[in-house]
N, C-alpha and C positions, 0 to 999 in steps of 0.2 A: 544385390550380390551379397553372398557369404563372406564374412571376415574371419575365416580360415586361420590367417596368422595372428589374429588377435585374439580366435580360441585358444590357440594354443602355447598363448600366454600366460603365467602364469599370477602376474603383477600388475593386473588392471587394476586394481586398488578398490577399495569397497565404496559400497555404494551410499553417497549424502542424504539425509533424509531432513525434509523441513518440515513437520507437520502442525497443523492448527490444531489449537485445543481452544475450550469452550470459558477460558477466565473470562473476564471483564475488566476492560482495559481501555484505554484512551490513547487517539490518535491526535498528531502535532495540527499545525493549520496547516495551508498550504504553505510553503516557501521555510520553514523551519524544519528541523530534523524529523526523519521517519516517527509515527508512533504509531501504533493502531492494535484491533485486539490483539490480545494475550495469546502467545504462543509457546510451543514447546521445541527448543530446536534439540535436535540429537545427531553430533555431527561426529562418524567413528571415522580408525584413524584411515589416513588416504597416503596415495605414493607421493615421495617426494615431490614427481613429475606430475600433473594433473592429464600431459597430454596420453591419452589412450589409444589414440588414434590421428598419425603425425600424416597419413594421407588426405586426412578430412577435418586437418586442423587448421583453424584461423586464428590470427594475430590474439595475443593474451589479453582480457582487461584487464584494467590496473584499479584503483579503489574507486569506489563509484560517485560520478561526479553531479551535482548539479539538483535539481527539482523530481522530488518524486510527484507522477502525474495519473490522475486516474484516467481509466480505460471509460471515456464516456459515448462515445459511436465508434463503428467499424464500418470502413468502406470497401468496397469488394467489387475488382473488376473482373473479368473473364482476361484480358490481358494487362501490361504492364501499366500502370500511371505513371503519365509522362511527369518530369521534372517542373514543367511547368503548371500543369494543375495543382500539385502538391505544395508548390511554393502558392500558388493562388489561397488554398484551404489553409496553408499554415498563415495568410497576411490578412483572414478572416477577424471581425471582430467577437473576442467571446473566447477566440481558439486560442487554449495553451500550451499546448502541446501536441506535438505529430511524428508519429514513428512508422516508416514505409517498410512494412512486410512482406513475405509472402505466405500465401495460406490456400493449401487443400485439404480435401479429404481423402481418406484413404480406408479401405475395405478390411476389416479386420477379425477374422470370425464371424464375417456375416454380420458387423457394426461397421456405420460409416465414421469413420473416428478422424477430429478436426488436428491436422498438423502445423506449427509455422515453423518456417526459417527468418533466421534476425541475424542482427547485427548486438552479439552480446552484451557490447559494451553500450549499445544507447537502450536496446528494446527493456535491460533490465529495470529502467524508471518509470516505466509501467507496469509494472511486475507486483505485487504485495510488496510489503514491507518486508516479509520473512522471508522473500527469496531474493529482492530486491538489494539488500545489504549482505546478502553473503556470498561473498569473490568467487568461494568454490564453486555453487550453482555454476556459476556463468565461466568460470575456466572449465568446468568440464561439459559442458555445451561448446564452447571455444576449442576443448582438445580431443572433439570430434562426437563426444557423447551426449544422449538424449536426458530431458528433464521431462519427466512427466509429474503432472498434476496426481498428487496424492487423492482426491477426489474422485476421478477417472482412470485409478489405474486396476480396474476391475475390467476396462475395457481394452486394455495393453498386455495382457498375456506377455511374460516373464519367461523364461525356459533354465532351463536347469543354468548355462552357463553365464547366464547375466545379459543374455540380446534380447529383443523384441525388432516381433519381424513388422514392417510396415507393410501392409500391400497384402496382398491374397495368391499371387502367382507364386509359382516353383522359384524364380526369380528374384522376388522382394527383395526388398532391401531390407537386412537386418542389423541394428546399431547398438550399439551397449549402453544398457541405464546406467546415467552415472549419477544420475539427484531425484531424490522424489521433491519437487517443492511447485508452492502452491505459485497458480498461473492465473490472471485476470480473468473472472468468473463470465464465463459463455464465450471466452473467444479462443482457445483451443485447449486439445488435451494433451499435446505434446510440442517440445520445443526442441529444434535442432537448426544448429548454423548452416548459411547460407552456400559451403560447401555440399553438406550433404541435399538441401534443398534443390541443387542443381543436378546432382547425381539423382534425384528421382522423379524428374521431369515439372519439378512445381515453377509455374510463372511469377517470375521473376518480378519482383517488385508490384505484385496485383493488388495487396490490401492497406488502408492506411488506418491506425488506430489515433484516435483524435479525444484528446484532454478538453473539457471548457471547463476550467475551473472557476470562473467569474461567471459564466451565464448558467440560465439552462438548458440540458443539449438540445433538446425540442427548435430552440430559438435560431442555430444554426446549419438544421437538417436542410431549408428548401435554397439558402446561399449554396452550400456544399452541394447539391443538388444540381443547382445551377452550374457549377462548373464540370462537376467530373458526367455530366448527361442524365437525362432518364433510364438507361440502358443498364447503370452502375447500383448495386445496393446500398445503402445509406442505414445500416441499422443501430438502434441506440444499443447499450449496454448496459447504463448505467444503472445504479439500484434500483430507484424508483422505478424506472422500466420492466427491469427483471420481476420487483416486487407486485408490478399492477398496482402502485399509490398512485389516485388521481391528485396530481398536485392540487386540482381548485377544491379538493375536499380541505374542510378543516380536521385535522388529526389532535389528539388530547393525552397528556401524561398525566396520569396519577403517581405520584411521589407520595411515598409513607415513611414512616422511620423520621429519625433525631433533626435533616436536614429540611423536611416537609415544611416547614416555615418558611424557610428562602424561595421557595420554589411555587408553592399556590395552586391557582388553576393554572394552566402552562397549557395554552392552546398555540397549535402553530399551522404551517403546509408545508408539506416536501417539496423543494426544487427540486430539478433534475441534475446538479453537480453536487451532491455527498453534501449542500449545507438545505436547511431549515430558514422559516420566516416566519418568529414566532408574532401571535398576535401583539400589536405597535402598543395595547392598552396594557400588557403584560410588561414592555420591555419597559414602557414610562416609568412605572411605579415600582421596579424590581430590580433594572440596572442603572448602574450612578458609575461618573468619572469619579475619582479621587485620588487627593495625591496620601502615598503614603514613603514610608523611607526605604533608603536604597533604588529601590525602582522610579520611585517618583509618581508621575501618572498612569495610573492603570482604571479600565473600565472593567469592573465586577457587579455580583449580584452585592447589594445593598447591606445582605443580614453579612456576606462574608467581612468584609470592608473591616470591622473594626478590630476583628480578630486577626487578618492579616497584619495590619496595622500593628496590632501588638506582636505578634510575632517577630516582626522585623524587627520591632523597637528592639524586643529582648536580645536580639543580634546585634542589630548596632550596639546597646549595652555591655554585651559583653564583649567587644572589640573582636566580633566576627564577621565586620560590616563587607572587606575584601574577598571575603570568599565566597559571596554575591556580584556577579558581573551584571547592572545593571542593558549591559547592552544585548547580552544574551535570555534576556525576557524573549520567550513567546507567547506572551500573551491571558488571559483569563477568560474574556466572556466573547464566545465564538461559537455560533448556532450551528451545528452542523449536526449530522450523525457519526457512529466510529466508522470508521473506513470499510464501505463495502458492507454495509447490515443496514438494516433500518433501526438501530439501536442507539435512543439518544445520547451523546457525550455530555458529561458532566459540565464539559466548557459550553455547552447551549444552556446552561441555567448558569454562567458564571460565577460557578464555583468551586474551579481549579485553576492551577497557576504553572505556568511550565518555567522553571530558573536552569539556568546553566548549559543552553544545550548541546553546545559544541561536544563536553568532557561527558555526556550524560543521556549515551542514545541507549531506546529502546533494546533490552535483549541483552545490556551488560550490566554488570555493577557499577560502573559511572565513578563521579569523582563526589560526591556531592559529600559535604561537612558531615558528620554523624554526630554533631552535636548541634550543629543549624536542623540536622533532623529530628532531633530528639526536643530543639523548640517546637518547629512545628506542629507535632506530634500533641506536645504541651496543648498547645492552643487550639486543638482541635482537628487536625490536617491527619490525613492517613496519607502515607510515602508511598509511591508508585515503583520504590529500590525495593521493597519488601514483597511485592506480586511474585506469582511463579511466571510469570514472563516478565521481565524487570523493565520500569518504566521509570528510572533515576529522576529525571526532569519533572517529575508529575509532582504535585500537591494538592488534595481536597480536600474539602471539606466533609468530613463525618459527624461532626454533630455541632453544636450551636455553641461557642462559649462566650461569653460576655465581660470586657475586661470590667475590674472593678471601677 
């Protein structure tokens, strides 16, 4: 159906854009603040009111709460999943996460183009990071408008006045873009609330997108399997999958430049959940526990250890040791890739360090000391606040320094 009185409004408010650019950037671990590649958001200005559409609007979210979880299988029924399979798959071991959708396609130009309806406020923790953490995406999904994947929006035809029509009939439904931002890679190219999803006939609760962030997903396809039937599709998502890395292959980084000493021959395999397993004769002789100050105990690469070590000291020294919250460490040496690429993170050679992450998410200026950075910096650490997509919490190592 036509939204008539929403053409001939004049105050839908412009349209949110979140688009990926191509830095290089580093993502948090699981369970600590978003990070992941480098983005560029570009967000102009909007109505006071987010709702654009108060007949096809659901309840607001409010800031976003909880685990960001990656998109690592989709399940997909012809009808609803009952409440009891779902709780069976989410009580699986390996599963950490589960968000019940729904998902069709729809005809559009002669493209079969993949749509979901959600639940705003929970489906956005599988969402990127870049669209993940920003309110507006999901108030205006929430107040009635569609977010399409920047990616796919070559397949969503635009019309002069801000709709895309869904569907191929005289009929269609058409919904006002109200965000372009990026949406879990191969499982749709458009997102609208489960209002509108009802109004265009999609089954209600059919797909469920499933997180293993501790296993690999391969591990709990024939469990899942086993409960939602042979009848139900079961497909991965996850990188490796996408990419065709056969995890039992051994995979090799060549590292050159300043920090190539720390790092070596660095042989590993891809799991199926976004981390690495690098070879055990690599991590013996490369990664070490060590206590250092402020933080205490930390497991890093070996060459970084002493420079951090002075680093910190120079902080404690200069009676900056408070403006380090030892509890809000996330971490140094964590094998994984950056989120969503096969691109290794600098924390799979641990030799970066996340401090502060509460005051100091991705994508802002953060709170972080500029003279705890300007140590750093000293001792060899390049600031993740200085990227063009800001990664406040980040610290690396760039080249080798040696205290005297």
């Amino acid at each position: 159906m036509r939204l008539v009185s929403l053409r001939a409004t004049a105050a839908i408010g412009a349209v949110l854009v979140v688009t990926l650019a191509a830095c290089a950037g580093e993502p948090s671990k699981p369970g600590s603040p978003s990070s992941s590649p480098s983005a560029e958001v570009s967000e102009s200005a909007a109505d006071e009111s987010p709702v654009a559409d108060p007949s096809h609007a659901v309840d607001m979210p409010g800031k976003r709460e909880g685990t960001l979880h990656s998109t690592d299988l989709l399940i997909l029924s012809e009808e609803t999943l009952s409440a009891g399979d779902v709780k069976k798959v989410r009580g699986l071991d390996g599963v950490s996460g589960v968000e019940q959708i729904s998902l069709a396609q729809v005809s559009v130009q002669g493209r079969l183009v993949k749509v979901v309806a959600v639940d705003p406020s929970s489906y956005r923790n599988f969402a990127p990071f870049q669209s993940a953490d920003s309110d507006e995406v999901w108030q205006r999904v929430a107040g009635g408008e569609v977010a399409i994947d920047p990616e796919r929006q070559d397949d969503l035809p635009v019309d002069k006045d801000g709709f895309v029509t869904l569907g191929s009939s005289k009929d269609a439904t058409s919904v006002h873009v109200g965000a372009y931002a990026p949406q879990p890679p191969g499982l749709a190219s458009a997102v609208v609330n489960h209002k509108w999803g009802e109004e265009m006939g999609m089954e209600k609760g059919n797909a469920l997108i499933v997180s293993t962030a501790a296993i690999a997903p391969n591990r709990v396809v024939k469990p899942i399997q086993e409960i939602v039937g042979e009848d139900t599709s079961v497909q991965r998502l996850d990188v490796v999958a996408r990419a065709g890395l056969d995890p039992n292959a051994p995979q090799q980084a060549h590292v050159v430049g300043t920090v190539a000493e720390a790092v070596g021959n660095y042989t590993y395999r891809a799991n199926g959940d976004g981390t690495i397993t690098p070879a055990a004769s690599w991590v013996s002789s490369h990664i070490v526990t060590a206590q250092v100050p402020i933080l205490g105990s930390v497991t890093c690469n070996k060459v970084m250890v002493p420079q951090l070590r002075a680093a910190l000291q120079e902080i404690v020294d200069r009676g900056l040791a408070k403006t380090i919250d030892p509890k809000q460490y996330a971490g140094c040496y964590y094998p994984r890739f950056i989120a969503n690429s096969t691109q290794l993170s600098n924390h799979a050679f641990g030799t970066a360090v996340d401090l502060n992450t509460a005051g100091n998410q991705r994508g802002t200026v953060g709170e972080m000391d500029r003279t705890v950075v300007s140590i750093f910096e000293r001792w060899g650490f390049t600031w993740g606040g200085n990227w063009r997509w800001t990664d406040p919490m980040h610290f690396e190592m760039n080249r080798i320094v040696k205290p005297g």
